[in-house]
PAZAPA-4460 file (N, C-alpha, C; in steps of 0.05 Angstrom, whole numbers, plus 32768, in hexadecimal, padded with zeros to 4 digits):
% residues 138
    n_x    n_y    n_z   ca_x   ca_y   ca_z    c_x    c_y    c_z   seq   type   mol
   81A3   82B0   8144   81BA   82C1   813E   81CE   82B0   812E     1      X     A
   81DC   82B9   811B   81E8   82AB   8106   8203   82AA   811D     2      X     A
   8213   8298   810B   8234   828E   8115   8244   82AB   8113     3      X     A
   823C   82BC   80F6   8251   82CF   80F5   8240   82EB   810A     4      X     A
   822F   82ED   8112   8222   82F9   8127   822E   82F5   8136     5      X     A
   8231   82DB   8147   8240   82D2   8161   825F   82D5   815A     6      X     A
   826D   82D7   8146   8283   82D0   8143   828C   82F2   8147     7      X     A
   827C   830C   813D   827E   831B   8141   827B   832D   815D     8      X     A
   826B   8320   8164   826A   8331   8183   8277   8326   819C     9      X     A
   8281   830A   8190   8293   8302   81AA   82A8   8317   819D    10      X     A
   82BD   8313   818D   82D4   8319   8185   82CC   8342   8190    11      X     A
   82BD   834C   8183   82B3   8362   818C   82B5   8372   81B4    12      X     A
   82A6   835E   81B3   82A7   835C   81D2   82C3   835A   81EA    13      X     A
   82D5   8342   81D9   82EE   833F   81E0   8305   8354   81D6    14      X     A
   82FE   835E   81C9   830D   8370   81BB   8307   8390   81D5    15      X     A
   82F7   838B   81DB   82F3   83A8   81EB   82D8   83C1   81D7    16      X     A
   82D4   83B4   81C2   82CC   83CA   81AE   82B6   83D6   81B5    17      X     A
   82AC   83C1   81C1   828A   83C9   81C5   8288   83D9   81E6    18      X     A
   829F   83DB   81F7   829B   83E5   8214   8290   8403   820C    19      X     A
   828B   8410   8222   827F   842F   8223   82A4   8438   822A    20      X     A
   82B3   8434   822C   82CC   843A   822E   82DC   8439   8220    21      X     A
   82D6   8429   8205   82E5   8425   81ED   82E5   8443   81DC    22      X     A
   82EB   8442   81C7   82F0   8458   81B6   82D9   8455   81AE    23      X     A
   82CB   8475   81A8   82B0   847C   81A3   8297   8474   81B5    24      X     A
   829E   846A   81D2   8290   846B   81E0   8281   8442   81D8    25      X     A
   828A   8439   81C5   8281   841D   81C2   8277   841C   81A9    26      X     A
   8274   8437   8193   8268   8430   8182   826F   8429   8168    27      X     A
   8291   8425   816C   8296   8415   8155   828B   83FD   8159    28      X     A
   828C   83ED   816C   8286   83CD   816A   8265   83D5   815F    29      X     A
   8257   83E5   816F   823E   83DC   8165   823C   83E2   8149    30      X     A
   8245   83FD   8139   8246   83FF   811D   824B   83EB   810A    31      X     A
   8263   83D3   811A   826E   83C0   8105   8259   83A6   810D    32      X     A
   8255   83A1   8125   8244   8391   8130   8220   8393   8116    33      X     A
   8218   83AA   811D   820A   83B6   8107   8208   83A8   80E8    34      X     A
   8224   83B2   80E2   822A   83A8   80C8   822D   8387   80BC    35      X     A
   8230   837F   80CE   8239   8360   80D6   8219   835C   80D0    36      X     A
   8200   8364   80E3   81EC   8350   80E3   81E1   8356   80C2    37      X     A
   81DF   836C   80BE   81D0   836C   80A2   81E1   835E   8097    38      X     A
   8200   8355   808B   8201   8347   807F   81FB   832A   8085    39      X     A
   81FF   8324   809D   81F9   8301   809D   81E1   8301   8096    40      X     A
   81C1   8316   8097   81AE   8316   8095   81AB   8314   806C    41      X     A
   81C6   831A   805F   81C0   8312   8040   81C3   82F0   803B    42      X     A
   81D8   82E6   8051   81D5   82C8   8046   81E7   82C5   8030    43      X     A
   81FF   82D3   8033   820C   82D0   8018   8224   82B4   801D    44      X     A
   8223   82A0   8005   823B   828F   7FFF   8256   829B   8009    45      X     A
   8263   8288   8006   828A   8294   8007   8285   82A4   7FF0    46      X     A
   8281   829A   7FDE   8293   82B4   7FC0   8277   82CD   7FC2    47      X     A
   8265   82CA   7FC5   8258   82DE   7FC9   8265   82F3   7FDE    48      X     A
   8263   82E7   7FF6   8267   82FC   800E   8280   8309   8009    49      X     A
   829A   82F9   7FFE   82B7   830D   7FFC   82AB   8314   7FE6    50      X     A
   829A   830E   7FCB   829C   832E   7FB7   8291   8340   7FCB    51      X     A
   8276   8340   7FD7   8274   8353   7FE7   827E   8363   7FF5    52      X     A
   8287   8353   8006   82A0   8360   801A   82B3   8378   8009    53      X     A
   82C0   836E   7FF3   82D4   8378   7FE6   82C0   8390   7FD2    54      X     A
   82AA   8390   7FD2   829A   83A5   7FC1   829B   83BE   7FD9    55      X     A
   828F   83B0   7FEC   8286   83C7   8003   829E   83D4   800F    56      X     A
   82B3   83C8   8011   82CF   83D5   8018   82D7   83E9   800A    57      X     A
   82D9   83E7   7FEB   82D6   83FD   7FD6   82CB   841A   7FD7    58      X     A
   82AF   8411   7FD4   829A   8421   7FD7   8293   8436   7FF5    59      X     A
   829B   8421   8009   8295   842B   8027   82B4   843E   8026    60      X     A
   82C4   8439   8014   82DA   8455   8020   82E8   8465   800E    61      X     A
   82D1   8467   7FFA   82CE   847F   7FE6   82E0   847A   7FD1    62      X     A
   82E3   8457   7FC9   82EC   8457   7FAE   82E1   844B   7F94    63      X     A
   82E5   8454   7F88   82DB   844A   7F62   82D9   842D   7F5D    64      X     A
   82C9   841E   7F5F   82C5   8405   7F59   82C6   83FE   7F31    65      X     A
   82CB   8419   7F23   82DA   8412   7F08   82EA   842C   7EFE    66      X     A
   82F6   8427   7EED   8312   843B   7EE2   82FE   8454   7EE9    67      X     A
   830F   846B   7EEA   830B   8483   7EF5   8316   848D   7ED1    68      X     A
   8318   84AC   7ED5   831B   84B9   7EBF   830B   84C0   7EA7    69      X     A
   82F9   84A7   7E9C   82EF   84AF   7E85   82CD   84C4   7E87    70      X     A
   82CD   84C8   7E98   82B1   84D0   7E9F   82BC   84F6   7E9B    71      X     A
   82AB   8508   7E8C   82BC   852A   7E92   82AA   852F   7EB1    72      X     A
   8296   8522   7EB8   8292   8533   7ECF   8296   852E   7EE4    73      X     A
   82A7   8515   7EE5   82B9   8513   7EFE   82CC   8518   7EFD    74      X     A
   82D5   852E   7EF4   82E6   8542   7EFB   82E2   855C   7F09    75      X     A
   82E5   8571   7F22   82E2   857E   7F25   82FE   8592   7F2E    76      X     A
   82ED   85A9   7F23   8304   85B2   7F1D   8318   85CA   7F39    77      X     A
   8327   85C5   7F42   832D   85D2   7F5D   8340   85EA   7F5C    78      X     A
   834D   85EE   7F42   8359   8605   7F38   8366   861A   7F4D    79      X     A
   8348   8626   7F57   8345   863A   7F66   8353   8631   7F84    80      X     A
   8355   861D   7F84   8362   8614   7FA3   837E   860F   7FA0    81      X     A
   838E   8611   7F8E   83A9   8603   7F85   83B7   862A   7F8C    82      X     A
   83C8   8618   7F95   83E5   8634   7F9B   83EA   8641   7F84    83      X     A
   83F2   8638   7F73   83F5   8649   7F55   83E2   864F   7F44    84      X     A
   83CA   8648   7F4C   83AB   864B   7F3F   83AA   863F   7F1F    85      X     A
   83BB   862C   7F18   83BD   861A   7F00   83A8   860D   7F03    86      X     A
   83A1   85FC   7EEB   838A   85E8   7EE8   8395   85CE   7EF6    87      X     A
   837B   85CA   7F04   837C   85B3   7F1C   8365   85A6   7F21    88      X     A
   8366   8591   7F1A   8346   8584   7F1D   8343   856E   7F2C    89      X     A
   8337   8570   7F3E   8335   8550   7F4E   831E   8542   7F4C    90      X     A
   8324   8523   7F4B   8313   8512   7F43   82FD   8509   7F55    91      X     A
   82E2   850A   7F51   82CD   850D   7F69   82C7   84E7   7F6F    92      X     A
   82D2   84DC   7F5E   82CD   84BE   7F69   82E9   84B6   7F74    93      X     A
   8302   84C3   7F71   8313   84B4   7F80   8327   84CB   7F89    94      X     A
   8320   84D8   7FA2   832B   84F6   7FAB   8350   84FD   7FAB    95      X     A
   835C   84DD   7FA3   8376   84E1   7FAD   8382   84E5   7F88    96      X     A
   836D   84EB   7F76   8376   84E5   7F56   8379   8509   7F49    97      X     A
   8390   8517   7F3E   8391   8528   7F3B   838F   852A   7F1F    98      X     A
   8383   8543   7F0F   8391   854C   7EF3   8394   8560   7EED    99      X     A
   83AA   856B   7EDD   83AE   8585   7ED4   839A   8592   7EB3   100      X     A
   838E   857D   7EAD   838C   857E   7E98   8375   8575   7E98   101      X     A
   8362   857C   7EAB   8342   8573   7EA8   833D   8555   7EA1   102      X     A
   8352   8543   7EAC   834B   8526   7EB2   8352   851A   7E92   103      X     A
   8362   852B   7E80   8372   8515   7E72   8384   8505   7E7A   104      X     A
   8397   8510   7E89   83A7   8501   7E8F   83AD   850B   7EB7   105      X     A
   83B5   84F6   7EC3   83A3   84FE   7EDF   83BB   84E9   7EEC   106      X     A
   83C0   84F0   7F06   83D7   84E3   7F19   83C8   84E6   7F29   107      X     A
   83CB   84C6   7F40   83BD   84BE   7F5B   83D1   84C2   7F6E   108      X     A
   83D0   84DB   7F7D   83EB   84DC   7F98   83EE   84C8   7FAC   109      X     A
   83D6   84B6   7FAE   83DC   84A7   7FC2   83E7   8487   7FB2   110      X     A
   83E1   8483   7F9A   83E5   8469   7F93   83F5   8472   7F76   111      X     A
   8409   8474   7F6E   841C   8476   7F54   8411   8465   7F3B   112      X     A
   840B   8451   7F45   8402   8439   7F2B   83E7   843F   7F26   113      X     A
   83E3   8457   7F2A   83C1   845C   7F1A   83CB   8475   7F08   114      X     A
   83E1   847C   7F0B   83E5   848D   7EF9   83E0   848C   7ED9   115      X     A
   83D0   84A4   7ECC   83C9   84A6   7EAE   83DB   84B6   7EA0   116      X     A
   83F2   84B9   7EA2   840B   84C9   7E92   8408   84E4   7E9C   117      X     A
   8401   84EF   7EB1   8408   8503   7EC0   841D   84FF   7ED4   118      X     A
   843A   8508   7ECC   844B   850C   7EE3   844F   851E   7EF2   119      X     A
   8445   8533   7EEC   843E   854C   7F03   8458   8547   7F19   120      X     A
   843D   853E   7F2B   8445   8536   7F43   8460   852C   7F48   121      X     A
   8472   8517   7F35   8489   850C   7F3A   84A2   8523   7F38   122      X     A
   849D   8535   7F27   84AA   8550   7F25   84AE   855C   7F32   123      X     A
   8496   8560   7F3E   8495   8572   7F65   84A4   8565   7F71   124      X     A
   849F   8546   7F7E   849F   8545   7F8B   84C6   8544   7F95   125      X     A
   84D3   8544   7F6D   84EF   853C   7F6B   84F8   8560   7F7A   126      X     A
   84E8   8575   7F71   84F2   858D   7F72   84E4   858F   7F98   127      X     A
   84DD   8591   7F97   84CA   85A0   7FB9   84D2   8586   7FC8   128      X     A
   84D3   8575   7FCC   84CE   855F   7FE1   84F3   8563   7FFB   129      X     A
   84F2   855F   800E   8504   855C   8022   8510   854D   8016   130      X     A
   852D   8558   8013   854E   854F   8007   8556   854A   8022   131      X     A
   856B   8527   8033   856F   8521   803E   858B   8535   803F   132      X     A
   8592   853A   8058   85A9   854B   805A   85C0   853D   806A   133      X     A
   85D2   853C   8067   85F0   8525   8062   8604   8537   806D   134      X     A
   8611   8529   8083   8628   8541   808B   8640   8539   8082   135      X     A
   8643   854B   8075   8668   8545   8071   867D   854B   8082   136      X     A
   8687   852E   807C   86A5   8529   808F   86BC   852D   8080   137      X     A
   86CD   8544   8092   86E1   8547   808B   86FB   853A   8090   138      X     A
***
């Protein structure tokens, strides 16, 4: 059994993760426990295992490992689901990336700095969003 095997299932163990009483009945620890042996089973260096690591984190939670946008068929188009039935297209490799405009230009609601010159959203959010309400003293 490798060091990061043992290093995993003590910490696992101590943690509570793996009990039949923990959350999901124990099977997070074993899922990550899981995950743990196949990789010590690659044998990867330091700079190997963190690119790894940092690949599979990406990928394992449904994000784009390169620029988004230029592709037309990762765009789909959701139109029919939008309140005002305007053109609305959401991006099938990164679900939080919006466009009005069939992925010319496209705003990410959850992250601002992926924005492609779609302000949409900043418009809304100046008009519709909760105005803090202030009492006046007389």
């Amino acid at each position: 059994m490798s060091n990061l095997v043992k290093h995993a299932e003590y910490e696992l163990k101590l943690s509570g993760l793996l009990d039949k009483d923990s959350d999901y009945d124990g099977m997070l620890g074993k899922a990550v426990l899981e995950l743990v042996r196949v990789f010590a089973k690659q044998r990867h260096s330091g700079f190997s295992a963190s690119a790894t690591l940092a690949i599979f984190e990406k990928v394992a939670s449904y994000k784009p490992l390169t620029p988004i946008g230029k592709l037309e068929d990762e765009w789909m188009n959701i139109s029919g689901m939008t309140a005002d039935g305007k053109g609305m297209w959401q991006n099938k490799r990164h679900d939080t990336t919006f466009s009005r405009d069939g992925g010319k230009t496209w705003y990410d609601i959850d992250n601002p700095k992926l924005n492609n010159g779609d302000d949409w959203h900043r418009k809304w959010w100046k008009r519709y969003a909760p105005q803090p309400t202030h009492k006046e003293t007389e």
